[in-house]
Phi, psi and omega in degrees: 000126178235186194284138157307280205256148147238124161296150154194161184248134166243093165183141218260039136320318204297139196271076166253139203222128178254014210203020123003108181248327189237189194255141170312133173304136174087013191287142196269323187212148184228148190249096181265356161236053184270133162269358152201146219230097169235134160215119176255140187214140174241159158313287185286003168205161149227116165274156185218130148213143201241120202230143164214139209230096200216087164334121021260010189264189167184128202231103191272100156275097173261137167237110165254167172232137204218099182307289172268124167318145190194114176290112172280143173255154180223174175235108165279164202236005167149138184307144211190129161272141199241154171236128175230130186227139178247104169243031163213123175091224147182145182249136163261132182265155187200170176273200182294330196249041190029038194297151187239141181265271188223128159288126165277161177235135208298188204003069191216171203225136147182184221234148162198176203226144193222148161238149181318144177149206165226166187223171167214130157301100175290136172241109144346130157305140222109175190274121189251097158242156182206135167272119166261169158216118180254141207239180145259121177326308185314305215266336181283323200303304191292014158214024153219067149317307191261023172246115183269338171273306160291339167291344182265331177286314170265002154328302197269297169314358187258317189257337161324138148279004196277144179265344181205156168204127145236163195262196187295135161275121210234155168262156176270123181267188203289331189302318173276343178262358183265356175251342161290334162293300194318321181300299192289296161317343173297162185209354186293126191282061204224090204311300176286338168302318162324253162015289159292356173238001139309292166324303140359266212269344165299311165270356154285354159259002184285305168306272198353275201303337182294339184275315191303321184327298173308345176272341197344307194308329167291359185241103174291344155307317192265350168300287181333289196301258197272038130281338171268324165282001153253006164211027144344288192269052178249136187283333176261017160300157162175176193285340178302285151353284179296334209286300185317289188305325191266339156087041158216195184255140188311317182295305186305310198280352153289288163339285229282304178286338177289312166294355170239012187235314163090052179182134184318164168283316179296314174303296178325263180359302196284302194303309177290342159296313193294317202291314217288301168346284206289297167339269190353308219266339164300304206247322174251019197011064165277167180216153203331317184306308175250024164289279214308323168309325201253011162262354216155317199237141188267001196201133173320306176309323195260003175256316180292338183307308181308306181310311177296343220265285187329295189329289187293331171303320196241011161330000000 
């Protein structure tokens, strides 16, 4: 397992001290067996993070404080799955070109997959933390043989194209926070004991989620989201179609996915045509003519206006 991801600030203000003995005043939570410690300071933010690098995991404690509303940027280093817990604040994730991917919400849990490339963290002003955990597919495949919903999350990470997918966002109960302490908190200077209470307590929350999964339906927003990523390229989608199916009114049924996706319903739609499109027409030298039908769209003129519309949005 190596470190996935780098954080970075590109500027040249930036404080950074990697040789860290004690914890920044005002740090909320300490990670006592982290091997490594960075804290960047800017005017308008300080991040603090604390890593351990303990096959099959890589284990992240961030903590930021936020003057000024602000995008962090980061680089993952090759596709990868994570289980993420926020347990303070919230951040919205986006792509390189600042497409928005998912708001997380504080005390809340959920499991997603990044393919290599950069992104960015929206930080709000406040107080932010988040545990990440990267996990190795391998080591997750061999121990929920009988987990049918995470067998389906690596499914779609192994064979999927999709540059990014997140899964159900769940709030977290004293159950989960009480094996997240276990986690965090441990101290014991002992390698193989580490070792076994990562383990330990990663796959109970690995059993949870799989349990949480079934609940999915009830979180309606992610309901939206997947149906729209199975039937995108259906010619009667559109927020009415969707407003209809789901048995609310189009003004409800937009919100409810804007607040939690930070981006329209149409756009989400319109953006996985255009990605099928661009594929279609890359990989399979299809051409414009014999594109367009097969995302979605009855009429040429109104699929290329999407396509330039799309184009200048990702320049």
């Amino acid at each position: 397992m190596k470190i996935p991801y780098t954080l970075y600030i590109d500027d040249k203000r930036l404080n950074l001290n990697e040789q860290l003995q004690n914890i920044p005043d005002g740090c909320r939570y300490q990670l006592p067996f982290a091997k490594e410690k960075r804290l960047m300071k800017v005017p308008e933010l300080q991040l603090f993070s604390q890593q351990l690098v303990n096959n099959p995991f890589f284990i992240d404690l961030i903590e930021i404080d936020v003057k000024e509303h602000t995008y962090i940027p980061y680089v993952i280093h090759d596709r990868q799955l994570y289980m993420y817990f926020m347990l303070k604040g919230s951040l919205l994730y986006t792509t390189e070109k600042k497409r928005p991917i998912v708001r997380t919400q504080a005390n809340t849990l959920m499991m997603s997959y990044y393919d290599k490339g950069s992104y960015f963290a929206y930080a709000k002003k406040g107080k932010h933390i988040a545990l990440v955990v990267s996990i190795d597919p391998d080591w997750i495949t061999s121990i929920t043989h009988d987990y049918k919903n995470i067998q389906c999350i690596l499914q779609r990470f192994t064979h999927s194209k999709r540059l990014y997918e997140t899964m159900y966002q769940r709030r977290m109960d004293r159950q989960i926070q009480r094996w997240l302490y276990k986690i965090y908190s441990y101290s014991r200077d002992n390698k193989g004991a580490l070792d076994g209470n990562l383990r330990k307590y990663i796959s109970l929350l690995l059993e949870y989620y799989d349990k949480a999964l079934e609940d999915q339906d009830n979180d309606i927003a992610f309901e939206i989201k997947t149906f729209i990523d199975s039937n995108y390229c259906d010619a009667r989608l559109n927020t009415k179609f969707l407003a209809d199916h789901f048995n609310m009114t189009e003004r409800t049924l937009s919100n409810i996915f804007k607040r939690r996706y930070n981006l329209s319903v149409q756009q989400y739609y319109t953006d996985l045509r255009m990605e099928k499109a661009i594929t279609l027409m890359d990989q399979e030298n299809m051409n414009i003519k014999d594109v367009y039908m097969k995302i979605g769209y009855t009429d040429e003129r109104t699929f290329r206006y999407a396509l330039e519309g799309y184009q200048k949005r990702n320049k």
